[in-house]
DSSP file (Angstrom, degrees, kcal/mol; ACC not computed):
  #  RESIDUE AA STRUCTURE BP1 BP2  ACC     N-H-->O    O-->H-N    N-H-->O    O-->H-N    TCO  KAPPA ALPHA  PHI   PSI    X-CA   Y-CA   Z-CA
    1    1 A X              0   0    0      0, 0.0     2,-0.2     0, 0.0    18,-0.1   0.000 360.0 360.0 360.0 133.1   -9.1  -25.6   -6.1
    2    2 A X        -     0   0    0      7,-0.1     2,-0.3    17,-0.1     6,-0.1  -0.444 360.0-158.1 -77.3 150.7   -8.1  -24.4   -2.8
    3    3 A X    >   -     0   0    0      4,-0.7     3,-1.5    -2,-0.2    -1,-0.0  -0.739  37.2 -95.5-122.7-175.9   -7.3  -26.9    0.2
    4    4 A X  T 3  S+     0   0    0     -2,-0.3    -1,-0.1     1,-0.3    -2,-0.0   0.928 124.8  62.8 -60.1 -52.0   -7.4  -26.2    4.4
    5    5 A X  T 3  S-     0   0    0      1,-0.1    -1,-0.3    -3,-0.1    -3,-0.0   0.348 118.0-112.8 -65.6  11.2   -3.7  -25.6    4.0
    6    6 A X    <   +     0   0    0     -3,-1.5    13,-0.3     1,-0.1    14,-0.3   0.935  54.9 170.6  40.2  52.9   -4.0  -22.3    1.5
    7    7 A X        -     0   0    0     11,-0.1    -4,-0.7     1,-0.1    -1,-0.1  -0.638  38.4 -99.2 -80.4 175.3   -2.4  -24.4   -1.3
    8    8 A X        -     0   0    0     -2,-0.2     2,-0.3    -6,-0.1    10,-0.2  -0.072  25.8-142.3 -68.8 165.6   -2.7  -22.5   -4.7
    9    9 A X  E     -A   17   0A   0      8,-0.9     8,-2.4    -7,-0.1     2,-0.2  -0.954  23.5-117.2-139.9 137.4   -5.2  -23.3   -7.1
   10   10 A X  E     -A   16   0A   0     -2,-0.3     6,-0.2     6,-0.3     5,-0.1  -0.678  24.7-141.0-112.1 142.7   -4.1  -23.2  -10.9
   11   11 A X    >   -     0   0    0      4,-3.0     3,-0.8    -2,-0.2    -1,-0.1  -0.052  43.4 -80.4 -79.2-167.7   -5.9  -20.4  -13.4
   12   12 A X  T 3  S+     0   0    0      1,-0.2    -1,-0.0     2,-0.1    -2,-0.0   0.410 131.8  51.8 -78.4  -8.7   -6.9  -21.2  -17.0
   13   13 A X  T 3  S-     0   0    0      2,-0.2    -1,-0.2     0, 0.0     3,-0.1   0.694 117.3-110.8 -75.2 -23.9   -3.3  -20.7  -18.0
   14   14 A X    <   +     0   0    0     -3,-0.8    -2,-0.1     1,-0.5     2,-0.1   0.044  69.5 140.0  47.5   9.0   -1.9  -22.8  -15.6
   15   15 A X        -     0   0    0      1,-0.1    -4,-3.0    -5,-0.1    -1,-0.5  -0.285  60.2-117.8 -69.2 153.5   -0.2  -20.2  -13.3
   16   16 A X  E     -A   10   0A   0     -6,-0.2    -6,-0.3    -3,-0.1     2,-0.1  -0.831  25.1-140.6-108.6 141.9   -0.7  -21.2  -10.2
   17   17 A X  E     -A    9   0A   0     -8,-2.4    -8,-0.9    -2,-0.5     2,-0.3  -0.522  21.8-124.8 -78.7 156.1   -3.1  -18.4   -7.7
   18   18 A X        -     0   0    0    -10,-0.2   -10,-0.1    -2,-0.1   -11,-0.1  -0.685  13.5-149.4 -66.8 139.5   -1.9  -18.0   -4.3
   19   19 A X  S    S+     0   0    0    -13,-0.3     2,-0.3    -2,-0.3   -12,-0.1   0.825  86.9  26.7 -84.2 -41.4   -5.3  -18.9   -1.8
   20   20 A X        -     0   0    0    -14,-0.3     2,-0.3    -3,-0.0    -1,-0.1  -0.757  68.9-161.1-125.9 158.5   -3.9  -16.4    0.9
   21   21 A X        -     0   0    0     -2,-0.3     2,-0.2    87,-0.1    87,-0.2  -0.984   4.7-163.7-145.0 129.7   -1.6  -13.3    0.5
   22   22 A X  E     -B  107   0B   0     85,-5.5    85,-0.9    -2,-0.3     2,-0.2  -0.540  15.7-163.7 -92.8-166.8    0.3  -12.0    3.8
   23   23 A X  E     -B  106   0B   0     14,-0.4    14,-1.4    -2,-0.2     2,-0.3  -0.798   6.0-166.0-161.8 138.0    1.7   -8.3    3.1
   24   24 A X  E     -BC 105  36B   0     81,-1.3    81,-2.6    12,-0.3     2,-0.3  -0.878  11.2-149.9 -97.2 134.8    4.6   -6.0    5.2
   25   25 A X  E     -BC 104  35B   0     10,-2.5    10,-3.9    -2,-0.3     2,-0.3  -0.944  13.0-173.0-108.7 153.6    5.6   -2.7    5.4
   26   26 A X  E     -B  103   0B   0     77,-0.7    77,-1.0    -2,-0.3     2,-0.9  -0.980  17.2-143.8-133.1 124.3    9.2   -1.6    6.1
   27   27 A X  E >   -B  102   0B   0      6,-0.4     3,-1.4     3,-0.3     6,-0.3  -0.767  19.1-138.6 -87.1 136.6   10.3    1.8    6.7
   28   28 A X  T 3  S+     0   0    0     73,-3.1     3,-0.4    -2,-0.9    -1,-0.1   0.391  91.5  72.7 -81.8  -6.4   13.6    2.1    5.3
   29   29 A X  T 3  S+     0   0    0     72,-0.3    -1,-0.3     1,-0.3     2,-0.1   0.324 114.9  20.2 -78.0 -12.0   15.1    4.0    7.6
   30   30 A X  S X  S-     0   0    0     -3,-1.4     3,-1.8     3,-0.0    -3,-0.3  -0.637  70.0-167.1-151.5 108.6   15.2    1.2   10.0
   31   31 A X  T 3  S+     0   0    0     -3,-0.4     3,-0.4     1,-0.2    -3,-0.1   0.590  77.7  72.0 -58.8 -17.3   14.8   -1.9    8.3
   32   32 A X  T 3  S+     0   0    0      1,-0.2     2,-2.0    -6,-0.0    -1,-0.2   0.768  73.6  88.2 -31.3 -54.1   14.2   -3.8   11.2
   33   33 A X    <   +     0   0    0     -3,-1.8    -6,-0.4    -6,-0.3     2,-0.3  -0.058  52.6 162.1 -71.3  42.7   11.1   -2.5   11.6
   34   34 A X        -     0   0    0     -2,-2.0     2,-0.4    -3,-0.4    -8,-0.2  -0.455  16.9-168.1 -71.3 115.5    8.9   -5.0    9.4
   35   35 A X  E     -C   25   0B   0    -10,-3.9   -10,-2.5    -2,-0.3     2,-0.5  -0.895  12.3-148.7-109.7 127.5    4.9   -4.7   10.3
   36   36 A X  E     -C   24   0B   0     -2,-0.4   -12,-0.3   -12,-0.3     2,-0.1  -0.991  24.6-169.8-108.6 118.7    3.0   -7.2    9.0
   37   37 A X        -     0   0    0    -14,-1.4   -14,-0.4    -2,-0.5    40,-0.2  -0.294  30.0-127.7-117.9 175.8   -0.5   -5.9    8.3
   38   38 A X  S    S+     0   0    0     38,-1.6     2,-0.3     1,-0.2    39,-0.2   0.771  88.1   9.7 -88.5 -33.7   -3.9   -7.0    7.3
   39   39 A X  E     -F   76   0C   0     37,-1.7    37,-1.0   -16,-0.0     2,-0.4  -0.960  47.1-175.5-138.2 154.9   -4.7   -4.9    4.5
   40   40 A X  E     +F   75   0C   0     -2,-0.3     2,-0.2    35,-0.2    35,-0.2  -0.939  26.0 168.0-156.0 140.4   -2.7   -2.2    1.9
   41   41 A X        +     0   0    0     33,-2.9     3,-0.1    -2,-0.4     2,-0.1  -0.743  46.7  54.1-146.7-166.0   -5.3   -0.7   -0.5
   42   42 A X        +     0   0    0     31,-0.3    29,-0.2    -2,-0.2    31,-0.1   0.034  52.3 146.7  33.2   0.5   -4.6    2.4   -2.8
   43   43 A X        +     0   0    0     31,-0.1     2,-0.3    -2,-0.1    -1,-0.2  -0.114  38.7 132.1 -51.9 111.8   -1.4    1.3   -4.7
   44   44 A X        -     0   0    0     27,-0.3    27,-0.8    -3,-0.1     2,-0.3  -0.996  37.7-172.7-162.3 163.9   -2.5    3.1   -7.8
   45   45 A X  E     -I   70   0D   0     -2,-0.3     2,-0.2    25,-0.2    25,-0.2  -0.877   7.2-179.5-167.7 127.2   -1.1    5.9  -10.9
   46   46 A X  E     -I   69   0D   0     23,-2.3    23,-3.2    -2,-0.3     2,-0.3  -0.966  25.9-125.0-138.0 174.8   -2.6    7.8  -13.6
   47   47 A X  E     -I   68   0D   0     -2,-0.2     2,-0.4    21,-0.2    21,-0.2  -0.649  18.5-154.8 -87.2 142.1   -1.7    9.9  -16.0
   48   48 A X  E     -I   67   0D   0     19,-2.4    18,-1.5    -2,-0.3    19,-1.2  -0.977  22.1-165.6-100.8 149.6   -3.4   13.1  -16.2
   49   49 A X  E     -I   65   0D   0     -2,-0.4    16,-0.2    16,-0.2     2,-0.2  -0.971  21.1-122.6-147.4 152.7   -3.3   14.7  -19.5
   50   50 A X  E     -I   64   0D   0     14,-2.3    14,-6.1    -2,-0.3     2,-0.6  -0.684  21.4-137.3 -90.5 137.6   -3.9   17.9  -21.6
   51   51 A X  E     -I   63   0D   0     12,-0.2     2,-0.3    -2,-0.2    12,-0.2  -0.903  25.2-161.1-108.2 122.9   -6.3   17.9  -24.3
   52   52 A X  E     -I   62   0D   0     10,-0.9    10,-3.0    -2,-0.6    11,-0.0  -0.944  20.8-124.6-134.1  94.4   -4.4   20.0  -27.3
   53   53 A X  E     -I   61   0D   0     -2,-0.3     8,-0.3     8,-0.2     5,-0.1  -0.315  31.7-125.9 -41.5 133.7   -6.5   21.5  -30.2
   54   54 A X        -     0   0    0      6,-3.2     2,-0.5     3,-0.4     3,-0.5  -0.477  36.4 -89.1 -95.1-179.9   -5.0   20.0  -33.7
   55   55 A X  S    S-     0   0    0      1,-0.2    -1,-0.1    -2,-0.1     3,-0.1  -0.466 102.4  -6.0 -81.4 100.0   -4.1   22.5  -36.3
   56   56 A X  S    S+     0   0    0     -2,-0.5     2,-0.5     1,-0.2    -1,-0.2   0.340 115.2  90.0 106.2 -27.2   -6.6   23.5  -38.8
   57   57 A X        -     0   0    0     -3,-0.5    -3,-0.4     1,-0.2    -1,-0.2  -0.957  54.8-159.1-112.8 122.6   -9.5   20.7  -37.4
   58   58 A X  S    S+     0   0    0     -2,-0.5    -4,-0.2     1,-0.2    -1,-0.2   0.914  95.0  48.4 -83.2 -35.2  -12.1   21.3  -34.7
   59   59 A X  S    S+     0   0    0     -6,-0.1     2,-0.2     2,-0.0    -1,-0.2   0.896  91.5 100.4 -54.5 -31.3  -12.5   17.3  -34.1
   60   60 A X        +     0   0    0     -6,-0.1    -6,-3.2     1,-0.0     2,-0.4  -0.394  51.0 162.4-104.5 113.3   -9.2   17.0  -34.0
   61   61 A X  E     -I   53   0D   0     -8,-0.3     2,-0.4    -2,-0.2    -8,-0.2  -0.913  23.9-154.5-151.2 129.5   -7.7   16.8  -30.5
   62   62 A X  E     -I   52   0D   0    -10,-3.0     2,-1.6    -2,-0.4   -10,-0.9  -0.616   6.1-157.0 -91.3 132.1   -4.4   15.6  -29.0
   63   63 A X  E     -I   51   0D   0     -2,-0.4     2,-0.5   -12,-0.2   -12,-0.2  -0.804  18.9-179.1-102.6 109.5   -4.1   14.3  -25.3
   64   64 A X  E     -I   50   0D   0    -14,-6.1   -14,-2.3    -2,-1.6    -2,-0.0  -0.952  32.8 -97.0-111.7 137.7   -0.4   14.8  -24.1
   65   65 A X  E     +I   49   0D   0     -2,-0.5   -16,-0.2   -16,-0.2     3,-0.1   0.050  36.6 176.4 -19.1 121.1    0.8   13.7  -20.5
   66   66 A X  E     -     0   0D   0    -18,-1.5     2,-0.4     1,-0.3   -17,-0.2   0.775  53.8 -47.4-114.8 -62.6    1.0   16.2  -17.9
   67   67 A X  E     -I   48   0D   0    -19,-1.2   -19,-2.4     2,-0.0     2,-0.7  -0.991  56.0 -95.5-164.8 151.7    2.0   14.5  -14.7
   68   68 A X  E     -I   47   0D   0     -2,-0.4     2,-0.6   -21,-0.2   -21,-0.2  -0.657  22.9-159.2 -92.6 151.1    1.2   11.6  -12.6
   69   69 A X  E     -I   46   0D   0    -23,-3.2   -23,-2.3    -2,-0.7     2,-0.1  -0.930   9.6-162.0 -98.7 126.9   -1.1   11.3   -9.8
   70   70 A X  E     -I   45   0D   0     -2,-0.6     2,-0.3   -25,-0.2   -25,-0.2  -0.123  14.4-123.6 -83.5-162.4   -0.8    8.6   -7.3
   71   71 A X        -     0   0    0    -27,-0.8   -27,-0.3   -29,-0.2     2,-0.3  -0.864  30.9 -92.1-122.9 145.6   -3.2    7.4   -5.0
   72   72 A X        -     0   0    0     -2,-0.3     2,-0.5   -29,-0.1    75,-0.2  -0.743  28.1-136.4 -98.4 170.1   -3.0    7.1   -1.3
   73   73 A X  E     - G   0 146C   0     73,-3.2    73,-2.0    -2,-0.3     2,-0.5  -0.821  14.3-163.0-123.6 125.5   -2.0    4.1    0.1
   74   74 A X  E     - G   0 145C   0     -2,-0.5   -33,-2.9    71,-0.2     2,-0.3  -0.829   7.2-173.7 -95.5 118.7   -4.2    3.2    2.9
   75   75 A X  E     -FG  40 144C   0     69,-1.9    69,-1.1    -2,-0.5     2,-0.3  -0.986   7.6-179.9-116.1 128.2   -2.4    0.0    5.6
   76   76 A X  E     +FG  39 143C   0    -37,-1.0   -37,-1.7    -2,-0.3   -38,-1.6  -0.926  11.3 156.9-129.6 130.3   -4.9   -1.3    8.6
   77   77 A X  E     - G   0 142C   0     65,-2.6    65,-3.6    -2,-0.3     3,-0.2  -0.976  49.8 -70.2-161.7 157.8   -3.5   -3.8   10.8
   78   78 A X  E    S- G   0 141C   0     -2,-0.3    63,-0.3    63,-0.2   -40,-0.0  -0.094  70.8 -77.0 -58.8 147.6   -4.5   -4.9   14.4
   79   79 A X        -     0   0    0     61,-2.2     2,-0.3     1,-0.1    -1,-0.2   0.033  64.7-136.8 -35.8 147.2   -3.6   -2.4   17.2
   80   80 A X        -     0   0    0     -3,-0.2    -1,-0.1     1,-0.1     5,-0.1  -0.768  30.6 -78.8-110.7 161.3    0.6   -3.1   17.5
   81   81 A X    >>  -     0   0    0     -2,-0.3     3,-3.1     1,-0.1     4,-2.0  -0.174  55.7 -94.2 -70.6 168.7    2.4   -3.5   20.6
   82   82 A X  H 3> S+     0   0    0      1,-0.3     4,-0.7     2,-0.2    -1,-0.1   0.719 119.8  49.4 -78.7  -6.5    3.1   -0.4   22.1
   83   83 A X  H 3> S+     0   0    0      2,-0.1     4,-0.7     1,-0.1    -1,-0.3   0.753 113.2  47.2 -88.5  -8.3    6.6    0.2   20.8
   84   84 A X  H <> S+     0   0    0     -3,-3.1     4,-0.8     1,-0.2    -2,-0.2   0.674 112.9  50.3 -93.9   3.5    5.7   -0.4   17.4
   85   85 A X  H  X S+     0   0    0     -4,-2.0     4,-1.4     2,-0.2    -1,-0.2   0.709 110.2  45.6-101.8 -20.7    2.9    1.6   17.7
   86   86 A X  H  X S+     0   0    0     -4,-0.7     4,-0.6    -5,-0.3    -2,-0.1   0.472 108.6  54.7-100.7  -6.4    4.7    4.7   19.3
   87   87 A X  H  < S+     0   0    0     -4,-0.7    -2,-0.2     2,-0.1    -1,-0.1   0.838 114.0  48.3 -93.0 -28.3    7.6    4.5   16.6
   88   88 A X  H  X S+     0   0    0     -4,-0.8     4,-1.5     2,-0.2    -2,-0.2   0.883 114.8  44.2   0.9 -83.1    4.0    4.7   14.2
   89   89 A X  H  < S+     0   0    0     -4,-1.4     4,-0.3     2,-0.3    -3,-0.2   0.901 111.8  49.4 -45.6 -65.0    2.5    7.7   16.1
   90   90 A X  T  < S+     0   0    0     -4,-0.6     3,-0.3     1,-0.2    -1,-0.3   0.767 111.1  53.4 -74.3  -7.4    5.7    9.6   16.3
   91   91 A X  T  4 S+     0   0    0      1,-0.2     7,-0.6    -4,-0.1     6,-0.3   0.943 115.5  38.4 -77.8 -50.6    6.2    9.1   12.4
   92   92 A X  S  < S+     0   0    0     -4,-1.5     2,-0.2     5,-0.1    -2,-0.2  -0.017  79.0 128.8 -96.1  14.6    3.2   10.3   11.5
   93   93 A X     >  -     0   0    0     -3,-0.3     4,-1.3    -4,-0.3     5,-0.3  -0.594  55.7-141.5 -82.3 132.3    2.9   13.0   13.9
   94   94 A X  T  4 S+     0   0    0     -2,-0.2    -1,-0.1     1,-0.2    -4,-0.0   0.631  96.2  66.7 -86.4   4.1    1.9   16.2   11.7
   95   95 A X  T  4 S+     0   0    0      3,-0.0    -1,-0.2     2,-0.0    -3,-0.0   0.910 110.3  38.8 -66.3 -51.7    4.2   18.7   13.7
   96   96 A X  T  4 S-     0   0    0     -3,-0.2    -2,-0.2    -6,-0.1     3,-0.1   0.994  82.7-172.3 -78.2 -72.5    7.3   16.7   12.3
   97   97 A X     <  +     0   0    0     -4,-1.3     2,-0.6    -6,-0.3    -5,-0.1   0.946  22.0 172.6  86.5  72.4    5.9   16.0    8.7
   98   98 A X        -     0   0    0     -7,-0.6    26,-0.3    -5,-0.3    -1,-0.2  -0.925  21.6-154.6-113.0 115.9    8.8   13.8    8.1
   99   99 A X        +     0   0    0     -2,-0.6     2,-0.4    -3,-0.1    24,-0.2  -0.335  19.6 163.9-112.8-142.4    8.7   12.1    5.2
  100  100 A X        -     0   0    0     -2,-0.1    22,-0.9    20,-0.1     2,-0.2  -0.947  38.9-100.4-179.9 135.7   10.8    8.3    4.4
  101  101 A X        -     0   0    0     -2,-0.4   -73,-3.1    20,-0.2   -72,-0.3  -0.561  36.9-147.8 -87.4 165.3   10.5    5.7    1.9
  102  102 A X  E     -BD  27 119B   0     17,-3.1    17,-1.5   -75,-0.2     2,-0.5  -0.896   8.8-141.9-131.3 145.5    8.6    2.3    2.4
  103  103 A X  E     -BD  26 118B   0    -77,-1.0   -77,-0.7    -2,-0.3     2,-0.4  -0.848  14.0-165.9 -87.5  83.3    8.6   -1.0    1.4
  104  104 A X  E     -BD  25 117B   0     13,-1.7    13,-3.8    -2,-0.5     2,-0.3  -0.719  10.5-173.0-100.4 140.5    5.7   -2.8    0.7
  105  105 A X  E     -BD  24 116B   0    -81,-2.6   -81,-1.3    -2,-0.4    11,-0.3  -0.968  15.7-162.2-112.3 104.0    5.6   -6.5    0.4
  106  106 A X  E     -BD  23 115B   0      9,-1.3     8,-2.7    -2,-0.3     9,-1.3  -0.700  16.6-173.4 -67.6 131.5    3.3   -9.3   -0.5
  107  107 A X  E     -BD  22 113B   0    -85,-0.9   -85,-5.5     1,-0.2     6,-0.2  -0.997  23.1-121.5-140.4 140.5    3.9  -13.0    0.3
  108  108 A X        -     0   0    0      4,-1.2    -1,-0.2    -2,-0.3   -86,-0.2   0.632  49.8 -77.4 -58.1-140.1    2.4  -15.8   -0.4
  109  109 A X  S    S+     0   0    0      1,-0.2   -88,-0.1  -103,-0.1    -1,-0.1   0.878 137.0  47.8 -92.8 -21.2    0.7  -18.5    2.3
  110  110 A X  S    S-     0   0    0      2,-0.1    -1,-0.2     3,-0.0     3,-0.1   0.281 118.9-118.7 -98.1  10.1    4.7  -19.9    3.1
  111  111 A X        +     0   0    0      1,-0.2     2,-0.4    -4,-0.1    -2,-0.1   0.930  67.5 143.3  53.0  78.7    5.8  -15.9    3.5
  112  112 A X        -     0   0    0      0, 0.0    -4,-1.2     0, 0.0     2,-0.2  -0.920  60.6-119.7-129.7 137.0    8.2  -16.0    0.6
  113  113 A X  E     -D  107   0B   0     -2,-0.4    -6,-0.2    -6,-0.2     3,-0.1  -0.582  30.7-174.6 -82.3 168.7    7.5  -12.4   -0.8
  114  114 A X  E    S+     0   0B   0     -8,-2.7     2,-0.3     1,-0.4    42,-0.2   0.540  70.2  10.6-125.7 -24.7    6.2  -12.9   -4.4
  115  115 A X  E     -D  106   0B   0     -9,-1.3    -9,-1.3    40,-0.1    -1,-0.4  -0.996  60.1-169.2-165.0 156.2    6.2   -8.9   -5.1
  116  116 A X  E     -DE 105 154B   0     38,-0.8    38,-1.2    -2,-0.3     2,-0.3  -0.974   5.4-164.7-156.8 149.8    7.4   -5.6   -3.5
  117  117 A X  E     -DE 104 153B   0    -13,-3.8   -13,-1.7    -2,-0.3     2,-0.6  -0.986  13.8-149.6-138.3 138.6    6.8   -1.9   -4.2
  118  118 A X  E     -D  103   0B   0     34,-3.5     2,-0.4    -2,-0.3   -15,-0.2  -0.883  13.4-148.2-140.9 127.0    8.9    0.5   -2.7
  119  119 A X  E     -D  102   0B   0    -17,-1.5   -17,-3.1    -2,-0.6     3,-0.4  -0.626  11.3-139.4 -89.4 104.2    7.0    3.7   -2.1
  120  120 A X  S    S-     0   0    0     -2,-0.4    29,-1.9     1,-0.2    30,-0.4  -0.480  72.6  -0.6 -49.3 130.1    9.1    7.2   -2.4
  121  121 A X  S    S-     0   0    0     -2,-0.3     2,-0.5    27,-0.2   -20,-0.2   0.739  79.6-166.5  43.8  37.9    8.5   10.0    0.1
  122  122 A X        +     0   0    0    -22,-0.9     2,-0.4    -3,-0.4    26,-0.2  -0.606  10.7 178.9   5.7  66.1    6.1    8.7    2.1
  123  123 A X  E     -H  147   0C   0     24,-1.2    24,-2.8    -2,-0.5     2,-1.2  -0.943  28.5-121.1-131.7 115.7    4.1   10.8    4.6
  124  124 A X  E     +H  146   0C   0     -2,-0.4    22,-0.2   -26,-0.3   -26,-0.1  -0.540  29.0 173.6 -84.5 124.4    1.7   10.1    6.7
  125  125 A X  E     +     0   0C   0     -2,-1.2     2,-0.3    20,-0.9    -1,-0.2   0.857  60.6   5.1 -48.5 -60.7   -1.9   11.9    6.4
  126  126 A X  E     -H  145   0C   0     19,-0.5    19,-1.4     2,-0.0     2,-0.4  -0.916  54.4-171.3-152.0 153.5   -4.1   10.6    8.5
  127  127 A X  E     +H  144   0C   0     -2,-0.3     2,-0.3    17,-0.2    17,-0.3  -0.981  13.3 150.9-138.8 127.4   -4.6    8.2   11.2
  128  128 A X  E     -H  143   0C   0     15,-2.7    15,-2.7    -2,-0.4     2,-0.1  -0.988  29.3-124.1-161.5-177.1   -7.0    6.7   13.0
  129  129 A X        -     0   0    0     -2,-0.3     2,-0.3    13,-0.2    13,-0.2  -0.347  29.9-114.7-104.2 165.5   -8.5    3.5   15.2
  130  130 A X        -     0   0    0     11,-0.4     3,-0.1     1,-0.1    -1,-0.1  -0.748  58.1 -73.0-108.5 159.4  -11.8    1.3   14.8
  131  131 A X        -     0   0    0     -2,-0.3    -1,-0.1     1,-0.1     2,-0.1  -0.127  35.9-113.5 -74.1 157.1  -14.1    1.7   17.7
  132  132 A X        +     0   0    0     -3,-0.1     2,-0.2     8,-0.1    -1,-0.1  -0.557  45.3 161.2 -65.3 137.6  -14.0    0.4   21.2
  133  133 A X    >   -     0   0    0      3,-0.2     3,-0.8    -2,-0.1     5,-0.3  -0.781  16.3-179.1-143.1 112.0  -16.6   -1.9   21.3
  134  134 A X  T 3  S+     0   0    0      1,-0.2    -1,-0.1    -2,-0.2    -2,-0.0   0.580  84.9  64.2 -82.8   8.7  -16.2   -4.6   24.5
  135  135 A X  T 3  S+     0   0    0      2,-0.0     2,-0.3    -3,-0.0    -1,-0.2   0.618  94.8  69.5-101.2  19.1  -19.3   -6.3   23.5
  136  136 A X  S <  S-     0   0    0     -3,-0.8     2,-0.8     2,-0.0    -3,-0.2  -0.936  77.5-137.4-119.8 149.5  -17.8   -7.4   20.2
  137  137 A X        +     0   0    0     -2,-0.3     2,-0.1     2,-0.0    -3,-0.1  -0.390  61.3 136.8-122.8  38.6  -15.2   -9.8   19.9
  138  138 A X        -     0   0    0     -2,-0.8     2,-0.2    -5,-0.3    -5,-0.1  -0.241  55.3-134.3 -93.1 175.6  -13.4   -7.3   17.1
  139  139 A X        -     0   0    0     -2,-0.1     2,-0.4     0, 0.0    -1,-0.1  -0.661  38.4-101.1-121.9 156.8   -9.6   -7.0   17.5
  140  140 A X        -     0   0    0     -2,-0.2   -61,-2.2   -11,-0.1     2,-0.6  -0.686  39.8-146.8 -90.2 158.5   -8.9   -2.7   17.2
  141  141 A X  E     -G   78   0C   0     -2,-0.4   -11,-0.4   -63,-0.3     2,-0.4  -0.940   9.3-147.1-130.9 136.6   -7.6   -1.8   14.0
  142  142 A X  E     -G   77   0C   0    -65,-3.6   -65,-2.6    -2,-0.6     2,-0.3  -0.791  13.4-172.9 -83.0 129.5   -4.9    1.2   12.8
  143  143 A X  E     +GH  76 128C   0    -15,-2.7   -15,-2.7    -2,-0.4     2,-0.3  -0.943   4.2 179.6-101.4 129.1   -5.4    2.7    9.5
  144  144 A X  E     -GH  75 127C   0    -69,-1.1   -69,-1.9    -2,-0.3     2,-0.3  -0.989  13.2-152.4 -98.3 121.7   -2.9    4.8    8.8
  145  145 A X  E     -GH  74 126C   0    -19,-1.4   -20,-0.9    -2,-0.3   -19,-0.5  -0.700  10.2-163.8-111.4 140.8   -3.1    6.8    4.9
  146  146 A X  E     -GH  73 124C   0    -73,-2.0   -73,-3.2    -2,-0.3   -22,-0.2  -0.981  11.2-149.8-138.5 130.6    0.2    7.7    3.4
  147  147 A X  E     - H   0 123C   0    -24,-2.8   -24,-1.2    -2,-0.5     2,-0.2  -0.498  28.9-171.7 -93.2 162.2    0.6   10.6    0.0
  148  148 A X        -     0   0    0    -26,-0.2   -27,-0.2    -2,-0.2   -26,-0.2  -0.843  29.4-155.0-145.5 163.1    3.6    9.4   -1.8
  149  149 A X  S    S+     0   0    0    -29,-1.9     2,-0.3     1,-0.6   -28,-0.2   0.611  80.3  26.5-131.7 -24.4    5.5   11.1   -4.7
  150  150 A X        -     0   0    0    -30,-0.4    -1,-0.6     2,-0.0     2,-0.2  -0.714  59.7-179.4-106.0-176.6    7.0    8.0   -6.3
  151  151 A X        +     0   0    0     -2,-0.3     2,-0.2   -32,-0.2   -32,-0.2  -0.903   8.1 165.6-158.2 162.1    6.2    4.6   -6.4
  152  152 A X        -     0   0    0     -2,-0.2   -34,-3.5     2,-0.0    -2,-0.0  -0.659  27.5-121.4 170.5 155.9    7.8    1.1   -8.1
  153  153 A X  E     -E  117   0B   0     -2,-0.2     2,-0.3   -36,-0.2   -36,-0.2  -0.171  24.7-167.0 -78.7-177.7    7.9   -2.2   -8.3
  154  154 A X  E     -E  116   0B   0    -38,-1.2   -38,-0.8   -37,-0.0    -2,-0.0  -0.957  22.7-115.5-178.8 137.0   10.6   -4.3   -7.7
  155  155 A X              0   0    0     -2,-0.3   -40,-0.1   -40,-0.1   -41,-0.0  -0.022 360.0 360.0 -91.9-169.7   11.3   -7.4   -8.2
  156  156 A X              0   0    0    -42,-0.2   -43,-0.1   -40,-0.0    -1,-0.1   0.554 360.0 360.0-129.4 360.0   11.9  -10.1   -5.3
């Protein structure tokens, strides 16, 4: 059971659930720069694999590993002030095509992180804003999508 204060709530194991999760990225090229965002979606890998007739049997078929694929990893967070937002811009500008490794972090409701991925070669794809609306009481939100060529976790 959750309380007002986002204490943890214990599963059927008795590990205890976090009620809230914050999450940061840090580009690692200045560590300083820790954005704390509203959302990080795509952290994902699969395998893709080749399907290998077997010798002598037509049912007979072998899948071996071919490569991995990632996903991209989508972070949306409220418009940033306008230097973190131009150090952003100019990363992700596709003329430079720089890419950087990343940190991503998860923390529980007291910000102690509880888990980290730190994201190889890093480039951002795409960018864009949620609409201007003044008759809605929305905050604007950045998505920025980033291709990756590694990924791993790391402990905290």
């Amino acid at each position: 059971m959750s309380t007002s204060l986002g204490i943890s709530q214990e599963n059927i194991f008795g590990a205890l659930i976090p009620a809230e999760y914050k999450f940061s990225v840090v580009f690692m090229d200045d560590p300083l720069s820790t954005i704390f965002v509203k959302k990080v979606s795509g952290l994902s890998a699969s395998i893709e694999t080749e399907k290998i007739e077997g010798a002598g049997y037509a049912k007979e078929q072998l899948s071996l590993p071919v490569k991995i694929k990632y996903g991209d990893i989508k972070v949306e967070q409220a418009l940033l002030s306008l230097l973190q937002f131009e150090k952003l811009i100019n990363w992700s500008d596709p003329k430079v095509n720089k890419s950087m490794d990343i940190l991503i972090s998860a923390y529980n409701f007291t910000y102690l992180p509880i888990k980290n991925w730190l994201v190889y070669g890093a480039m951002s794809i795409d960018w864009s804003l949620s609409d201007f609306d003044a008759e809605s009481n929305n905050l604007v939100m950045e998505t920025i999508t980033f291709s990756y060529a590694d990924i791993e976790p790391i402990g905290v």
